[in-house]
C-alpha positions as CSV (number, residue, x, y, z in Angstrom):
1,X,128.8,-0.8,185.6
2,X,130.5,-1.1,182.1
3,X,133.6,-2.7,184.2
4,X,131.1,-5.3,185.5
5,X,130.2,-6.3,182.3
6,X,133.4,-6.6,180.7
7,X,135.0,-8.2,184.2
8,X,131.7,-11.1,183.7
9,X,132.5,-11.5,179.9
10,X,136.5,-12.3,180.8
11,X,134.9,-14.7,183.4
12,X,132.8,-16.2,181.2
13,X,135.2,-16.4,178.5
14,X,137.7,-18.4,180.9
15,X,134.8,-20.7,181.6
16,X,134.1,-21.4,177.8
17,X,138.1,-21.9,177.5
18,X,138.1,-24.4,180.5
19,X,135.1,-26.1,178.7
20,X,136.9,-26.2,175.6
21,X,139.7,-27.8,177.5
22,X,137.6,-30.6,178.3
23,X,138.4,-33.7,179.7
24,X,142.4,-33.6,180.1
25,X,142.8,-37.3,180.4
26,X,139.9,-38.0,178.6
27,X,142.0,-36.3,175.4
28,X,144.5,-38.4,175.7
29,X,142.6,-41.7,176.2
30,X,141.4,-40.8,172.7
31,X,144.6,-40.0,171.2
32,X,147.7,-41.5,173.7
33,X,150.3,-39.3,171.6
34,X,149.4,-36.0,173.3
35,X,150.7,-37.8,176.5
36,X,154.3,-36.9,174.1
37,X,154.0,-33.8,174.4
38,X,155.0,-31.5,172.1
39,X,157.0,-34.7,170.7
40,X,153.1,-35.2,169.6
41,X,153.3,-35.4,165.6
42,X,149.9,-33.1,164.6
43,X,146.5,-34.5,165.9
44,X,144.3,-33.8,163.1
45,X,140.7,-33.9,164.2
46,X,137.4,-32.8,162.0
47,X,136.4,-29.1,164.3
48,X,133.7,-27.0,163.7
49,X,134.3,-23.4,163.0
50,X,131.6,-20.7,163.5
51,X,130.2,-18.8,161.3
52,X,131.3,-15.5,161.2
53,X,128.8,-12.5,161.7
54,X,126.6,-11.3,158.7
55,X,128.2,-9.7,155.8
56,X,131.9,-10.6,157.5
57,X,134.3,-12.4,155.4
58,X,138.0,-13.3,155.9
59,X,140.5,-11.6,153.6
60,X,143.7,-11.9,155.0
61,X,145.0,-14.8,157.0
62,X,148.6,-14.4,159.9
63,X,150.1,-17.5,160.4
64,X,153.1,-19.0,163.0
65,X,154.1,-22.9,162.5
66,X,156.3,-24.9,164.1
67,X,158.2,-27.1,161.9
68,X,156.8,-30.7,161.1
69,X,157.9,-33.8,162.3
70,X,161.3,-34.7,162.3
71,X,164.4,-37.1,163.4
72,X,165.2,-36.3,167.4
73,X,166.4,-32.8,167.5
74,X,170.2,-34.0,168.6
75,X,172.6,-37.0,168.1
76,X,173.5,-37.4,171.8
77,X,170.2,-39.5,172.2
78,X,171.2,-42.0,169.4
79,X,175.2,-42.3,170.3
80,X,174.1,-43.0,174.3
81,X,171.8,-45.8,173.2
82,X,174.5,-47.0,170.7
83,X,176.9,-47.1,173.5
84,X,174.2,-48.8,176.3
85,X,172.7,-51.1,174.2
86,X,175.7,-52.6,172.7
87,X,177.4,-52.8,176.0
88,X,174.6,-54.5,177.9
89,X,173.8,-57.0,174.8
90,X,177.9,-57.6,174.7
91,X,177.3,-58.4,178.7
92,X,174.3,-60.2,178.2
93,X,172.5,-58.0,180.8
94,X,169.4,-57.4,178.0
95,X,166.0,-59.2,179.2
96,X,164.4,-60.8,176.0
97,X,162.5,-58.0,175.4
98,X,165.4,-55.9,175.5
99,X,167.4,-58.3,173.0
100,X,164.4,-57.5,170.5
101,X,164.7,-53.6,170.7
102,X,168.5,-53.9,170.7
103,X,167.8,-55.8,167.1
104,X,165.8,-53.5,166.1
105,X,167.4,-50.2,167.0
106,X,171.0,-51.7,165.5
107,X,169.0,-52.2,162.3
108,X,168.4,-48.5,161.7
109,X,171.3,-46.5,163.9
110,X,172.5,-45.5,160.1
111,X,169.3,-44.2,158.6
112,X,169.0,-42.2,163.1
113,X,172.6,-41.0,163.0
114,X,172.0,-39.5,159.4
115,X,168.8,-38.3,160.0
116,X,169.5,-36.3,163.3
117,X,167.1,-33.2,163.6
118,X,166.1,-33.7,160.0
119,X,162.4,-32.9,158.7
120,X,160.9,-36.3,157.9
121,X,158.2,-37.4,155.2
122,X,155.6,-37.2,158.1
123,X,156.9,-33.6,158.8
124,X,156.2,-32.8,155.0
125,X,152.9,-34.5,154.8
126,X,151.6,-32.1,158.2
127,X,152.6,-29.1,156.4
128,X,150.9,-30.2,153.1
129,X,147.6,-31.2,154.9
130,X,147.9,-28.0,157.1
131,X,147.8,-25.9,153.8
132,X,145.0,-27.2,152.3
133,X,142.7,-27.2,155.5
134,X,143.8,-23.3,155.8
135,X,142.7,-23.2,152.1
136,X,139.5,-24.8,152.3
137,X,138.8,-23.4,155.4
138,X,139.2,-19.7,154.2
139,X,138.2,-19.9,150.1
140,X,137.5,-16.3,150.0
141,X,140.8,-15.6,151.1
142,X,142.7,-17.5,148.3
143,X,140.3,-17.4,145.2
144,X,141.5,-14.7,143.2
145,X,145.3,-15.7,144.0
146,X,147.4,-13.2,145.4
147,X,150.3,-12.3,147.6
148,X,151.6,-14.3,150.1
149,X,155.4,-13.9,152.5
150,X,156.3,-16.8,153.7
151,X,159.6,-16.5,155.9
152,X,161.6,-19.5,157.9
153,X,163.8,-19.7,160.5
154,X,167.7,-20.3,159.0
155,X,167.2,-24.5,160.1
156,X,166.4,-26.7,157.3
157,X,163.5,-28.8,158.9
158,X,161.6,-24.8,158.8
159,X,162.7,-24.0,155.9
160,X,161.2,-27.7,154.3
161,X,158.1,-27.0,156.4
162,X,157.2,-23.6,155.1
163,X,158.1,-25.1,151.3
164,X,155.6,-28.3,151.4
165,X,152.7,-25.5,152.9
166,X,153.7,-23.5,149.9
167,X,153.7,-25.7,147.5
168,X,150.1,-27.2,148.4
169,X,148.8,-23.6,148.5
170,X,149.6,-23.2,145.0
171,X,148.7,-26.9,144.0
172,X,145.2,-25.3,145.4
173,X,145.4,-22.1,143.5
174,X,148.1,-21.6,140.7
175,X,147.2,-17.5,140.7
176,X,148.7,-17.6,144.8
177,X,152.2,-16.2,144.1
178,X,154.4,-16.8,147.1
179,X,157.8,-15.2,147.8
180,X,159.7,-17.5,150.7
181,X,162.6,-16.2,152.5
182,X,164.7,-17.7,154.9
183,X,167.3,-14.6,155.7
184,X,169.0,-12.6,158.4
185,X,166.7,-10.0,157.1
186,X,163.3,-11.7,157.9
187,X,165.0,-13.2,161.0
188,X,163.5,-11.2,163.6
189,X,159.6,-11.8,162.9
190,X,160.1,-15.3,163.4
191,X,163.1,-16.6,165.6
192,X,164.1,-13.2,167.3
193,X,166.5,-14.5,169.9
194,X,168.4,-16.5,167.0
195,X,171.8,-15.4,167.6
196,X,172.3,-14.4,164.0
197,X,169.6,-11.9,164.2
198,X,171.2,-8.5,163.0
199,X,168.9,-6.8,166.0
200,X,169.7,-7.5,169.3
201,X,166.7,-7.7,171.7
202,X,166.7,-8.5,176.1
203,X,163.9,-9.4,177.3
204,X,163.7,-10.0,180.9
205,X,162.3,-13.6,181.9
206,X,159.6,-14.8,184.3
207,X,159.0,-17.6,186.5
208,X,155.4,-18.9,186.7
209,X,153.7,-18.9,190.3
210,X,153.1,-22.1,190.8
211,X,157.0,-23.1,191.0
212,X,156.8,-21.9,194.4
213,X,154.2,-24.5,195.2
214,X,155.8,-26.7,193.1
215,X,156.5,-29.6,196.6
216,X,152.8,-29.6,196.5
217,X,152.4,-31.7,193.1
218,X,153.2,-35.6,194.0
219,X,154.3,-36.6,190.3
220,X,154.3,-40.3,188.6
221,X,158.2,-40.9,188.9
222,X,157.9,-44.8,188.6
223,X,158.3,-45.4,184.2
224,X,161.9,-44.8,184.3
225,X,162.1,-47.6,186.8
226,X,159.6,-49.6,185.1
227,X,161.2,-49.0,181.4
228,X,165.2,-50.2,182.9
229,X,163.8,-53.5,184.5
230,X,162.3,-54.1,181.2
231,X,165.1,-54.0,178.9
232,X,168.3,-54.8,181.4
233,X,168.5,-58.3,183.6
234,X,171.1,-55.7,185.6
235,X,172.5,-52.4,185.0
236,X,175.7,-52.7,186.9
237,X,178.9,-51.7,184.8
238,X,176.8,-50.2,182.7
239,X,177.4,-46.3,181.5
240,X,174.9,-43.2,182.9
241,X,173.1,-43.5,185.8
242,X,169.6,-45.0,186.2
243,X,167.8,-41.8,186.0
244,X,169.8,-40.5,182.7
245,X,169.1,-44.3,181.1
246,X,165.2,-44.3,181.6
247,X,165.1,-40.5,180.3
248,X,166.7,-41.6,177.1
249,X,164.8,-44.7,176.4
250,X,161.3,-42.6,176.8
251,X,162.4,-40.0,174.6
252,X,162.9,-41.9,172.2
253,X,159.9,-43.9,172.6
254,X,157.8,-40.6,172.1
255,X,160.0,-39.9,168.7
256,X,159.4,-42.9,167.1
257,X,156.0,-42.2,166.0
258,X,157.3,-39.3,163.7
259,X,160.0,-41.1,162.0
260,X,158.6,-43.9,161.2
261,X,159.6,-46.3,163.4
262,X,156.6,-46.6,166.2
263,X,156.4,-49.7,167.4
264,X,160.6,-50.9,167.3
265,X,160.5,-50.6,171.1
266,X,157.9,-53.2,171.7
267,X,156.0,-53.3,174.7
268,X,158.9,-52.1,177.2
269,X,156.5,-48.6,177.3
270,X,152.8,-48.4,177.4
271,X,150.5,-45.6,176.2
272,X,149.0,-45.9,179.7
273,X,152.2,-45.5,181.2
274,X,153.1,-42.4,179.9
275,X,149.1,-40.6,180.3
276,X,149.9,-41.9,183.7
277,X,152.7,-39.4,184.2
278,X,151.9,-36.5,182.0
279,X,150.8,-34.3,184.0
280,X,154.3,-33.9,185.4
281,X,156.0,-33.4,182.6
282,X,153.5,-30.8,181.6
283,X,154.6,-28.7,184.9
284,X,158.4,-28.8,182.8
285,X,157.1,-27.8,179.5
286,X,154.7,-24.4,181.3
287,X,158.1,-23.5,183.0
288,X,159.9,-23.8,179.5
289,X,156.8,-22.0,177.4
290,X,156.4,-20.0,180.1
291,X,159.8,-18.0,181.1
292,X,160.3,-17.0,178.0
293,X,157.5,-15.5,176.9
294,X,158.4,-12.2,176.3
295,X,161.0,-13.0,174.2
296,X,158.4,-13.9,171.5
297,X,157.0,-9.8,171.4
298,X,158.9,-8.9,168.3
299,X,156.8,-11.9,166.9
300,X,153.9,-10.4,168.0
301,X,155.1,-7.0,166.8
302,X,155.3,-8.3,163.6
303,X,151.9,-9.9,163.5
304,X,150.0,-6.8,164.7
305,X,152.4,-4.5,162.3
306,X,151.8,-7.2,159.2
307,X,148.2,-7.1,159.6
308,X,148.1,-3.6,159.5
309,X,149.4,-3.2,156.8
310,X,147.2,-5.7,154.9
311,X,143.8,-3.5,156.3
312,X,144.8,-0.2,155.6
313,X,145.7,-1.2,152.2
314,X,149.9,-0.3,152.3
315,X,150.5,-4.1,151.6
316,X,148.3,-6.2,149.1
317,X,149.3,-9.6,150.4
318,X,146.7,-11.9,151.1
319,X,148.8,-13.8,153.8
320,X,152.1,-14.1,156.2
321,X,153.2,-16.9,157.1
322,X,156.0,-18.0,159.5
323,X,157.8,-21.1,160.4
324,X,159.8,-21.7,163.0
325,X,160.3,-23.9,166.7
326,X,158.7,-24.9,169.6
327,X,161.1,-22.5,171.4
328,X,158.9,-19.7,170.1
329,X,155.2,-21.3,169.1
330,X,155.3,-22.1,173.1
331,X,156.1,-18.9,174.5
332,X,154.4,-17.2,171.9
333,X,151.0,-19.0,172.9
334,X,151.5,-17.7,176.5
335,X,152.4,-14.5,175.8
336,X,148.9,-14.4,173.5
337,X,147.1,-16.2,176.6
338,X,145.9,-18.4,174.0
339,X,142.6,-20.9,176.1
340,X,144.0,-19.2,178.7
341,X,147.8,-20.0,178.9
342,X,148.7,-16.6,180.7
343,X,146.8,-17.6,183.6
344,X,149.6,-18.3,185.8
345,X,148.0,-20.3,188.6
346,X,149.6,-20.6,191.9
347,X,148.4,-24.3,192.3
348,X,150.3,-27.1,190.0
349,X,147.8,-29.3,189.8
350,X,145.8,-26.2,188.0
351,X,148.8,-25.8,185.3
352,X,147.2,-28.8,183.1
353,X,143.9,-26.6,182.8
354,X,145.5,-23.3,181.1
355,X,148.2,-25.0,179.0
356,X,148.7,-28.4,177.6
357,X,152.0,-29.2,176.3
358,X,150.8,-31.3,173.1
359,X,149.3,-28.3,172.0
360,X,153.4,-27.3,170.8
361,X,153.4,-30.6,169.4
362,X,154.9,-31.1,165.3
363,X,153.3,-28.8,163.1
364,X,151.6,-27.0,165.9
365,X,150.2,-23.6,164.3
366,X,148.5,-20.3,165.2
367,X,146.0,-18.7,162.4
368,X,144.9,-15.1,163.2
369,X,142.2,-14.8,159.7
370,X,140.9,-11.3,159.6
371,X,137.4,-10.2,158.5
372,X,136.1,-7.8,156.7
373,X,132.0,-6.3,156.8
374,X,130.1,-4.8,153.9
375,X,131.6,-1.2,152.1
376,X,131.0,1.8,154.4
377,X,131.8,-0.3,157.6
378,X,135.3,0.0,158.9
379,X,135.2,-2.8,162.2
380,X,137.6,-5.3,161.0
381,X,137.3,-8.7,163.0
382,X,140.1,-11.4,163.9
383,X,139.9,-14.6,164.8
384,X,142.2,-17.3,166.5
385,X,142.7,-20.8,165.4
386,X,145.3,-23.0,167.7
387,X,145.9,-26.0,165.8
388,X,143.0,-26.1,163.5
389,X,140.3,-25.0,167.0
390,X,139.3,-21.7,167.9
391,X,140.9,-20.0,170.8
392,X,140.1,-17.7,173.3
393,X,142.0,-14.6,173.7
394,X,142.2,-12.4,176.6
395,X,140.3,-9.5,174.7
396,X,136.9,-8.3,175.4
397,X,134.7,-8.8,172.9
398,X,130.8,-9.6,172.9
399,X,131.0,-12.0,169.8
400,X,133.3,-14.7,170.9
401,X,135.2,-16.6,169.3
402,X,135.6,-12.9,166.8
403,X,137.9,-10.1,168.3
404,X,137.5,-6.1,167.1
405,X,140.8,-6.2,165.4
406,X,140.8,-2.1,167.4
407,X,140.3,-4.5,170.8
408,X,143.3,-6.6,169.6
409,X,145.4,-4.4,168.6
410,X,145.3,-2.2,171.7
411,X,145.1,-4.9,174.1
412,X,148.6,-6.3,172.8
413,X,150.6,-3.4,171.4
414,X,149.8,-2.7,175.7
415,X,150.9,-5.8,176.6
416,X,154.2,-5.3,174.5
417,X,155.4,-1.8,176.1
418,X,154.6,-2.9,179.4
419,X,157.8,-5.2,179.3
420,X,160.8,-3.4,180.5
């Protein structure tokens, strides 16, 4: 009988995820940019937290950021549109509309070939508004000061991210003393697979089920087409093939918006256009978040062993923080089956209801803030914030959207040694 109960809670629990899910498209009517992807600078949006149970208060707060928004994350993309643009506009095969973007993309190549995988001001300003929502979110957390590790990957665009959080944590409270550390020795909590990690993990890597269903999903191919009539009268002589060209010019189109330059391509894509074909893209990005999942568990490892430590009293900090990549948020959120993202449906069209790929977007964050009850009571609670919302977790717990940190704990360290 008590596995009947706990089998209806999960059941339930995957139904309030769903419902917290919502209306896919309807999410990105309201905000196009999550049709990016996890090119999708940080969609900040008022949310409602609950109120945690009587005589519960937060005292310690686990966090893992990506990095902010920043310049495309390689020069390839720039020197191929150098190359294409100038040739075609040299060849007079740019429509007028393409003329216009060519103008405009000349007139900042310099400030794009600098700027290549750089953190931009945007990237600063998420991490700085981040801060202080997890401040005033979490007061009791924070008031008297105290301790707080922040550690970064070894790439700059991290290791500016976890400074402007830092910085407007201690613009909130002066008495928060943070030590930040971007080392080989800190490494493995945060990018483990990072080659320069001293210890050497291999983790085996899984293919979601619906990839062998995959010649079910009919996808929007039709933009790439659409986006090379608009900027070229013809394409012949030109360098890439057509498939190559259209990629380019919609990857940058969907990086524009954190660098500052939304709008330099015109009209030649529409918001609709890309909602139109998102759900296709989103099949990629599960495969990508997906495979490599367990390759986040030291991560996790970390978390759990971090957390620990701040409940039993063998660390006095008051948080740990973490920033690093979309390489590791993503997989991270599966391996967490955060809304449901471990599902691992067999039917593609059901991907784009257990994981959406804007939520690995800039600045994209996980918050696990641990409660305490009243003297004499040991329970210790945790909850899970994914991008500013609460989250579901695959844990049974009667009190949802809080988690018996006990629950937790055993239901992942389980999770953990059942990878080979």
């Amino acid at each position: 009988m008590k596995k009947f109960f706990l089998s209806l809670l999960l059941l339930l629990l995957t139904m309030t995820a769903g419902a917290q899910v919502g209306d896919i498209m309807g999410q990105m009517r309201e905000n196009p940019k999550k049709a990016y992807g996890n090119d999708c600078p940080y969609p900040f949006q008022e949310t409602r937290l609950t109120k945690a149970p009587r005589g519960y208060k937060p005292f310690y707060i686990s966090h893992y950021a990506r990095h902010g928004s920043r310049y495309y994350w390689n020069d390839v993309l720039y020197k191929e549109l150098d190359t294409l643009l100038t040739t075609a506009h040299k060849k007079n095969q740019l429509t007028a509309e393409g003329e216009a973007f060519y103008k405009n993309f000349m007139a900042v190549k310099e400030e794009l070939s600098i700027g290549v995988s750089e953190l931009t001001q945007l990237g600063w300003e998420q991490h700085q508004r981040i801060a202080r929502i997890m401040y005033n979110n979490f007061p009791e957390v924070f008031k008297k000061g105290g301790n707080v590790l922040a550690i970064s990957s070894l790439v700059g665009r991290c290791v500016l991210s976890m400074s402007a959080f830092c910085q407007e944590l201690v613009q909130c409270n002066p008495k928060i003393e943070i030590r930040e550390q971007s080392s080989r020795f800190t490494i493995d909590g945060v990018v483990p697979s990072d080659e320069r990690n001293p210890v050497k993990h291999k983790f085996p890597k899984v293919r979601p089920r619906y990839e062998k269903n995959r010649s079910q999903f009919k996808p929007d191919n039709s933009l790439r087409k659409k986006v090379i009539d608009r900027v070229f009268i013809s394409t012949e002589g030109l360098p890439g093939n057509l498939n190559h060209i259209g990629s380019n010019l919609i990857n940058l189109y969907t990086s524009l918006p954190s660098i500052g330059h939304e709008g330099m391509m015109g009209n030649i894509i529409t918001d609709d256009e890309m909602i139109a074909q998102w759900e296709g893209s989103n099949l990629g990005s599960y495969s990508w978040v997906f495979e490599p999942q367990y390759e986040t568990i030291p991560i996790l490892q970390d978390i759990m062993r971090k957390a620990e430590e701040a409940i039993n009293g063998t660390s006095n900090r008051v948080a740990d923080l973490r920033f690093g990549h979309d390489t590791y948020i993503g997989p991270l959120t599966v391996l967490m089956g955060l809304n449901g993202a471990d599902r691992n449906p067999e039917d593609p069209y059901e991907v784009k209801n257990c994981y959406q790929n804007w939520q690995t977007c800039k600045a994209s964050n996980i918050q696990l803030v641990f409660y305490k009850g009243k003297k004499g009571t040991d329970d210790v609670l945790v909850k899970c914030l994914l991008n500013g919302a609460e989250a579901s977790l695959p844990v049974p717990t009667d009190n949802y959207p809080y988690y018996k940190w006990a629950d937790f704990k055993q239901f992942y360290t389980n999770r953990c040694n059942s990878v080979k």
